[in-house]
N, C-alpha and C positions, 0 to 999 in steps of 0.2 A: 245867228246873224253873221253875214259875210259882207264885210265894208272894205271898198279898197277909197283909198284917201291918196286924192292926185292934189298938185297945186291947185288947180281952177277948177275940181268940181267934187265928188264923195257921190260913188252910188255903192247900194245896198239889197243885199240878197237875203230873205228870208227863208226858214224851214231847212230841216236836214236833207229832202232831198233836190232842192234846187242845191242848196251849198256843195254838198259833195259833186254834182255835176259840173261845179266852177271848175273843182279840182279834179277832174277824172284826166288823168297821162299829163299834167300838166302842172308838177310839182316833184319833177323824180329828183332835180337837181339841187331840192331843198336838203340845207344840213339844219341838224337840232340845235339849239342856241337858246345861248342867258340873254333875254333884253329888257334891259332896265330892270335885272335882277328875275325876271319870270322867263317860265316855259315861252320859247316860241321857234320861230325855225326864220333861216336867214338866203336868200336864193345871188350866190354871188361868184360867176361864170368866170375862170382866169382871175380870180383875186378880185374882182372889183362886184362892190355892191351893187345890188340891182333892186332889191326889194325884201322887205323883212315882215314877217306872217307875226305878227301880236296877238296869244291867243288866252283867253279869258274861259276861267274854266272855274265851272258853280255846278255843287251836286253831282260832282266826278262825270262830268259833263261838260264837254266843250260848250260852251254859252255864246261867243263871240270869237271873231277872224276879225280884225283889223288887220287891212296887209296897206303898206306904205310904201309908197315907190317915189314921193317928191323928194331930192335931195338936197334940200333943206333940212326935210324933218329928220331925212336918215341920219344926216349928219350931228343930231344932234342925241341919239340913243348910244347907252354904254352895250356895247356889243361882246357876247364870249360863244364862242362855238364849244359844243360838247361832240368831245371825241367819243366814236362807237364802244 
């Protein structure tokens, strides 16, 4: 599942191949990243945040994408980038 969570609404994509179509050329600028201690990747152009990918992973299996763009909520995650 592939949830992006805005202030005012939350929609939801099922199945591996609709999700990977969210992300086709349109995730190059993600870096790998600690948030709130797990895997996830962080997209943040010139220094500044823009949105962070929360990924939940069951059965060595990506399970779920939460991606968060309100910054509210961003503001409130412990954030660490992992170097290559």
């Amino acid at each position: 599942m592939f949830r992006v969570n805005r202030a005012t609404r939350t929609r939801e994509v099922h199945g591996a191949t609709a999700v990977a179509k969210q992300f086709s050329g349109r995730a190059r600028e993600a870096q790998v990243a600690l948030i709130d201690g797990a895997i996830g990747a962080v997209v943040a152009p010139l220094g500044h945040l823009g949105l962070v990918f929360k990924i939940t992973i069951t059965h060595n299996k990506i399970a779920e994408i939460n991606v968060i763009i309100d910054p509210e909520q961003l503001s409130q995650l412990e954030l660490a980038i992992l170097e290559e």
